[in-house]
Structures are given as C-alpha cells and as structure tokens.
C-alpha positions in Angstrom: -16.9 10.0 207.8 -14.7 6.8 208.8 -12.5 4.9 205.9 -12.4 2.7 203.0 -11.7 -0.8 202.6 -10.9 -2.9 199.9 -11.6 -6.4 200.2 -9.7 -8.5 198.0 -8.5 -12.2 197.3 -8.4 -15.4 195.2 -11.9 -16.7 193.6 -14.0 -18.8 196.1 -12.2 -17.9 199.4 -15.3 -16.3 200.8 -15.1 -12.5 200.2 -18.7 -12.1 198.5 -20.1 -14.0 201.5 -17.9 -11.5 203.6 -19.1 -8.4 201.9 -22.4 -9.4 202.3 -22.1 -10.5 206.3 -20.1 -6.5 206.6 -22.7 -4.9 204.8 -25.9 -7.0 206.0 -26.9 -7.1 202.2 -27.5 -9.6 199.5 -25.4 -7.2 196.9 -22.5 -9.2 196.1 -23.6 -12.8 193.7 -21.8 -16.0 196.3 -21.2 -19.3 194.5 -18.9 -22.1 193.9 -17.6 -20.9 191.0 -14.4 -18.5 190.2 -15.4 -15.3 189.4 -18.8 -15.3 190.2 -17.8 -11.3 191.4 -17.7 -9.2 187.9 -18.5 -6.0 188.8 -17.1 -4.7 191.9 -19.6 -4.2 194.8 -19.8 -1.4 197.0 -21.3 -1.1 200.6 -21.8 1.3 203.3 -21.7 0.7 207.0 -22.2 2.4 210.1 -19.2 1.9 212.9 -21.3 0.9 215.8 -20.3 3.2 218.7 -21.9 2.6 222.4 -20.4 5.8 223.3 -23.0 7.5 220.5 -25.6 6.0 221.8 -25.4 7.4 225.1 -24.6 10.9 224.1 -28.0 10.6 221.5 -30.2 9.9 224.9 -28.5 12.2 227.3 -28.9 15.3 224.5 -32.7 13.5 223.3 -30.9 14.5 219.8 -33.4 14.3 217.0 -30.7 12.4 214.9 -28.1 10.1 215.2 -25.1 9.7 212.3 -22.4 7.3 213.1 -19.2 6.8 211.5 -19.4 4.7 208.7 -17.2 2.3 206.5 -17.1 1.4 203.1 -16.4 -1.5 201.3 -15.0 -2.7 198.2 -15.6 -6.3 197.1 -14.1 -6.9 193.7 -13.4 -9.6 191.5 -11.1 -12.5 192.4 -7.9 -12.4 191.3 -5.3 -15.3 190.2 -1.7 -15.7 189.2 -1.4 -13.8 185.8 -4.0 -10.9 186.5 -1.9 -8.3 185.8 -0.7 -9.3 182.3 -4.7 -10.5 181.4 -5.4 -13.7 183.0 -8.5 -14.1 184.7 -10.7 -11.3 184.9 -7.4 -9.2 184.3 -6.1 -6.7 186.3 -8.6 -4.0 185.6 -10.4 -4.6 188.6 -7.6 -3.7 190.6 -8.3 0.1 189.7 -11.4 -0.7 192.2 -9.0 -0.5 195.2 -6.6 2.3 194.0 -8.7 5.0 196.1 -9.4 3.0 199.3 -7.4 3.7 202.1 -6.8 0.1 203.3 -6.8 -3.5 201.9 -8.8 -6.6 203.6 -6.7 -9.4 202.1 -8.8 -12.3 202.8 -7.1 -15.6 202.7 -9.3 -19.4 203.0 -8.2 -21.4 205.7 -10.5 -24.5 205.6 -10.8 -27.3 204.0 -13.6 -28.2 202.2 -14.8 -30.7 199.2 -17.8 -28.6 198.4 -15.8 -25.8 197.9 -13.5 -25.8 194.7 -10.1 -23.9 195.3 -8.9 -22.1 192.3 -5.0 -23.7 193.4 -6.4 -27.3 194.5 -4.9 -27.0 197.2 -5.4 -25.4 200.5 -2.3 -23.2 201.2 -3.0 -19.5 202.4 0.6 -18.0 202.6 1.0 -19.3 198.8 -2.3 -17.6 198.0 -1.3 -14.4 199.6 1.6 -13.9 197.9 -0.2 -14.6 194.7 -2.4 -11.4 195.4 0.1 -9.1 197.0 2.6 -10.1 193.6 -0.3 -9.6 191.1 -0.7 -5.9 193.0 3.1 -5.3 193.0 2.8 -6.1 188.7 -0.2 -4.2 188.9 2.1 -0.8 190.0 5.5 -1.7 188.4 3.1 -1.4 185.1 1.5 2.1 186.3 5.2 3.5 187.4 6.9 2.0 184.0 3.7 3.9 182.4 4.2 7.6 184.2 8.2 7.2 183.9 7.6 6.7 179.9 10.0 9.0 178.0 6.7 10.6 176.6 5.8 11.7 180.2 9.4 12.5 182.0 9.9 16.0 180.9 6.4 16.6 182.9 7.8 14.9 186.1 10.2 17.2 188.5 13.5 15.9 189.4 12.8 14.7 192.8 9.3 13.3 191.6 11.8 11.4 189.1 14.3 10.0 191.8 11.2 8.9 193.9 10.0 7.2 191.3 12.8 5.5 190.1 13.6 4.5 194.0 10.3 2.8 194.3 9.9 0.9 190.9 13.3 -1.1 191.8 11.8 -1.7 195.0 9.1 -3.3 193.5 10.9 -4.7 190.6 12.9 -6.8 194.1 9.7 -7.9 195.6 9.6 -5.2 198.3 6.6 -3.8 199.8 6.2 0.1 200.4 5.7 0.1 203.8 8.7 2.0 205.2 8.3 5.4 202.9 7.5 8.0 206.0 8.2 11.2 204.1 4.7 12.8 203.7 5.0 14.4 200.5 6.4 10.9 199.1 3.4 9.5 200.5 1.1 12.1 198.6 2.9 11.6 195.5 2.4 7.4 195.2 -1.1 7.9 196.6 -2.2 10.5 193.6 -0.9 8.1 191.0 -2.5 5.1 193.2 -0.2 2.5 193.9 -2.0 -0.3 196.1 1.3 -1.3 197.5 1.8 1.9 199.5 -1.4 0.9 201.6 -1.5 -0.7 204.7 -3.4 -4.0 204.6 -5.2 -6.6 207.2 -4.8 -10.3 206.6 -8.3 -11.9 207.6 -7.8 -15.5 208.2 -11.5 -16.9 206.9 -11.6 -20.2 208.8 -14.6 -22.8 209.5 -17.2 -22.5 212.2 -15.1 -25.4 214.2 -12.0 -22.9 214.4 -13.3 -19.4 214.9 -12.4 -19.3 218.6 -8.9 -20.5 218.2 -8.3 -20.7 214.7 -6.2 -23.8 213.0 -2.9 -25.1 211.2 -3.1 -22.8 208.3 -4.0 -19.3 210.7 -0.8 -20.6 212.6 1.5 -20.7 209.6 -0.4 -17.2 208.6 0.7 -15.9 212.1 4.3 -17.3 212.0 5.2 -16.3 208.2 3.7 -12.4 208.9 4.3 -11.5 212.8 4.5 -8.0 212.1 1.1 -7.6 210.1 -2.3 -7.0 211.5 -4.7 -10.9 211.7 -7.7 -11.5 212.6 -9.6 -14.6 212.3 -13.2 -14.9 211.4 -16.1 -17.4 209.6 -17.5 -15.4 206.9 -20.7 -18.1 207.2 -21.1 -17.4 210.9 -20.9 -13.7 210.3 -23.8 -13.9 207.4 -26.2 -16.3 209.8 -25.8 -13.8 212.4 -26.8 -11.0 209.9 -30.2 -13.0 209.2 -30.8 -12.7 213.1 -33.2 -9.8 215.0 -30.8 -7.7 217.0 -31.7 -9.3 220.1 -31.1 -12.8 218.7 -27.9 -12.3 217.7 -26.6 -11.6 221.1 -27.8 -14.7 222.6 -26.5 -16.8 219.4 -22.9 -15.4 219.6 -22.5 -16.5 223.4 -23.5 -19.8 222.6 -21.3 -20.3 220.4 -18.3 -18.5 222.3 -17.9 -15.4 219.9 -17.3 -12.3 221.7 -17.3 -10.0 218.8 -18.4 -9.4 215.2 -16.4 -10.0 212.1 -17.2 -6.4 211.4 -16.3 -5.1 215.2 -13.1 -6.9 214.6 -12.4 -5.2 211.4 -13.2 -1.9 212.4 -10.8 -1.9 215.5 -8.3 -3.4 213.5 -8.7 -0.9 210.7 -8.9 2.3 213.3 -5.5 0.9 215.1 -3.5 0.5 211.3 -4.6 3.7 210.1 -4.0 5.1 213.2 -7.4 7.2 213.8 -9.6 8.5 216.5 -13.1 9.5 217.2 -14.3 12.3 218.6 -18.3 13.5 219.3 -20.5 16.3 218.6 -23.8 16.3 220.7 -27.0 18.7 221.1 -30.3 18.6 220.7 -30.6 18.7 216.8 -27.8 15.8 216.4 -25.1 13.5 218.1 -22.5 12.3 215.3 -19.5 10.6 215.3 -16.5 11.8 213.1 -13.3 10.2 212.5 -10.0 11.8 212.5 -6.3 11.2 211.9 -4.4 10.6 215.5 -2.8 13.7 217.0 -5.4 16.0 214.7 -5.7 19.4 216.3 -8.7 21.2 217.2 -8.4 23.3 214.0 -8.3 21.0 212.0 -10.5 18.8 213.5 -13.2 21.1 212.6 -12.8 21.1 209.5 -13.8 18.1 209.0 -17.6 19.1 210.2 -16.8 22.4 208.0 -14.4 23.9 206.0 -15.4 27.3 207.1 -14.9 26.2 210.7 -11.1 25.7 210.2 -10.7 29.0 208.6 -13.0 31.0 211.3 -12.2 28.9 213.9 -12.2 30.5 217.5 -11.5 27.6 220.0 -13.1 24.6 221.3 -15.1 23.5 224.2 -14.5 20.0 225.4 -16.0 17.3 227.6 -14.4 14.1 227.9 -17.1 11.3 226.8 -16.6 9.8 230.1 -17.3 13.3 232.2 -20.2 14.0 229.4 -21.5 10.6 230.9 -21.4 10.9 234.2 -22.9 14.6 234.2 -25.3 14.0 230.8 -24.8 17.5 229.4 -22.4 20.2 228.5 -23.9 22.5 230.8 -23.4 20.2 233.9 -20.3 19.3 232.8 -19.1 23.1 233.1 -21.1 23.8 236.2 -18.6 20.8 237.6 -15.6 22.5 236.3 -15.1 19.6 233.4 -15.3 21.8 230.7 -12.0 23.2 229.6 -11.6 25.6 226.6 -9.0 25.0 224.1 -7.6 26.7 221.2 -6.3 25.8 217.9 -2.9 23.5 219.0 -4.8 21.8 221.1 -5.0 18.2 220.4 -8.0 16.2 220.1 -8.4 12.9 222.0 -10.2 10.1 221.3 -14.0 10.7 222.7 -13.7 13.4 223.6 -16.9 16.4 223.3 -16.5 19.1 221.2 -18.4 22.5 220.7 -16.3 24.5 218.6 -16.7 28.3 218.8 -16.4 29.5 214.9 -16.6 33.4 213.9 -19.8 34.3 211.7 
C-alpha cells in the first residue's frame, strides 16, 4: 500500500522519459513528437525503505513487500483540451482517482526538442495545465448541478457545490476546503483540482545540482508549493545501470538522490503519511498510513477483521528493533510497550497487533 500519482504536462516536456526512469520500464512510447502518449500508462513501484531491509535480515523473513507507488503517465495536454483540442480532455479522467498530481514542467532549452508553445516558458505552461484541469471540473460540476440531476443532490451537497463551481469559474484552486465530509463529496465526483500537486522542474544534466533561470522563476511565482528539480535523462541512464553502478555514477556526478527518492519524500510530506513495520519470520512489510492513524485503525489496513477484533498493539520503535534485532529482545530490555486502540502510531515504529479469533 503507498499512493497514486498522476503525472501530467504539455507534449514533449519529458514525462514518458520520466515515467519510464520512475518505473525502470520501457512502457511509455518517448519521441519528439506531441502526443506520442495515447493511451495512458500505468506503473508500479516499490518505495525503497533501508529500514525494511534491516528488519527482513534481523527476522531472516522469508519475504519482503515494500510500500509501493503507482504512476499515471497520460497524454499531453495543451490549451483547448477541455473543449476538444488535442487529444481532448478525456484523458484527464486517467487522473481523477489518483491521490496526487506530478505536474511536470520543461525547463531547458533545446533545438532538438520541439516545444508545443515555441517557446520555453514553464510558469506559462503550468497554468496552461492547471486551467485545462479547472475547465475540466467546471464542466463535471455544471454536469451534476444540471436541473435533471438537482432534485437527487441534498441541500448542503447543493450549497457545496455551487460554492466551489464559482471558485473555479474565478480561477481559484481548491486547496483551502478542510471540512472532511466536503472533501469526500468533491473526491467521489472526482474533481482534480481538490488534489494536492508537486511541481517537478525537469531541467538539463548541466542544472540538476542547482537548477537554472526558469526553476528560479518556478520557485519565486509558487513559494508555497512543493519543487523539486530533476533530469528525466539522468534518471533513465541511471536506470540502465547494475545496482552497484549506479551508486558510483551518481557521486560522480554530484547527485545525492534519485528522481524517484525525491518524489517519494515529497509525496509522503504533501499527503501527510507515515510508515510503520510488520516483521517475523514469514514476512517484513511496509504499510503506509495517514499521519496521526491510531492503532485501530492502523490495523485495518493489514485486515479488516483486525480493526473490528482488535485487542491492542505491541510496539518496538524501528530504532530499538535495531539495536536489539528482535521483538523478543526488545521486551526482555523493557522496549516493548503495549498499546491499545487510541494509541497513535508513529512513523517506524514495530507493530504486532493482538486481534481476537
């Protein structure tokens, strides 16, 4: 369990070469030509996790199951897709059940690579993409709030509604809706603009350490959004490299970590989420949860049974599971507390949770 991303962007800024770096596969077509993506592709990836693969030797574990991630690479999208132009707007629907947005953005220049725009200007093509997906919802919300479909929406469902299709109709993202059951409502009739997005700055293998003039303008027009920068060609040569190539390559050139390791600590932090371990000798896995989750409900995640008949939990810290290599140490060094259903779950820590038959 982990998230979902959604990679999108204009044609030929790099997200096929991106998906395919992410994803260490050949799935998604690259070229230098616009729309060169037609059907959207799919990949799953395992969040790499050092902390896993400690607790899979200390417990000699038979199996291993990380985290994973999965992305979404769909079809480029220019200025018009929502009313047709393009490949139209029905690629958008891709995205509708991911739980956040890669907006990738070119920042290089290049003669060998056409731009769809001519020119080189990433804030202009941003807002392209982020208007095409605000079009994209004005026309779902217009759709539900049809006279033909009113009498089936409650009052409150209508006022919601209403609020948020003259937001958009003003150019205002939906960021700043913090009532839960709102939340619900908009994500069940999938508006993209209610999710939370990263802005990945593709830039050149000259400017990946320290990024350039158009990452700068990036940075200054959106200080309050999530950026990281990364070379979607460096990230696909160091996929073609053994594992223990790839190490040495990436210090020589300065890079400290992965596109993907950037993305995945990036994504964890905007959707706000934590990890936490189970570990014995038939399996160590990883599985993500919400922050602030509670030990109830963080076992039902493994098992919807193990919410309802849910006892309490026995927990290690990763670092005390370390240190002392087993639950049973652990305890014998008085690290192992027992907790009960309130009890919220940290990040890394060990759980055992005691269920009833």
């Amino acid at each position: 369990m982990g998230f979902k991303c959604g990679i999108v962007g204009l044609p030929n800024v790099g997200k096929s070469t991106l998906f395919n770096a992410l994803t260490s596969s050949k799935n998604a077509q690259a070229a230098n030509f616009p729309f060169c993506t037609i059907d959207p592709n799919i990949g799953i990836v395992d969040v790499p996790d050092e902390r896993l693969e400690n607790l899979f030797k200390l417990s000699n574990s038979k199996k291993k199951i990380n985290a994973n991630i999965t992305f979404v690479d769909i079809a480029g999208l220019v200025k018009g897709a929502s009313k047709g132009e393009g490949l139209g707007n029905q690629f958008l629907s891709h995205i509708r059940e991911v739980d956040a947005i890669v907006h990738l953005v070119r920042c290089f220049d290049s003669e060998n690579i056409q731009h769809v725009n001519k020119t080189i200007d990433p804030v202009n093509d941003l807002e392209t993409i982020k208007t095409e997906i605000i079009l994209s919802d004005i026309n779902q919300l217009e759709k539900k709030l049809h006279k033909s479909n009113r009498k089936k929406i409650s009052e409150k469902e209508l006022n919601l509604l209403e609020t948020v299709l003259k937001k958009l109709n003003n150019g205002n993202e939906l960021n700043d809706l913090n009532d839960k059951n709102d939340q619900k409502i908009l994500k069940e009739i999938g508006l993209i603009s209610t999710k939370p997005y990263i802005i990945v700055n593709n830039v050149d293998e000259t400017n990946v350490k320290s990024g350039n003039k158009y990452t700068e303008t990036l940075k200054k027009k959106y200080p309050d959004k999530k950026q990281i920068i990364i070379c979607a060609d460096i990230e696909d040569q160091i996929t073609e490299l053994k594992p223990e190539e790839r190490e040495t390559y990436m210090k020589n050139i300065g890079l400290e970590k992965t596109g993907l390791n950037k993305l995945i600590k990036t994504g964890y932090d905007l959707l706000d989420l934590n990890t936490f371990f189970t570990s014995g000798p038939e399996e160590s896995r990883a599985w993500t949860i919400k922050k602030n989750t509670i030990a109830q409900k963080a076992a039902g995640v493994i098992h919807t049974d193990f919410e309802k008949k849910f006892i309490r939990a026995e927990t290690v810290t990763y670092d005390d599971f370390k240190k002392f290599g087993s639950f049973e140490k652990a305890k014998e060094n008085g690290k192992l507390r027992v907790e009960g259903k309130d009890y919220i779950v940290k990040d890394g820590d060990v759980l055992y949770f005691r269920v009833n038959p």
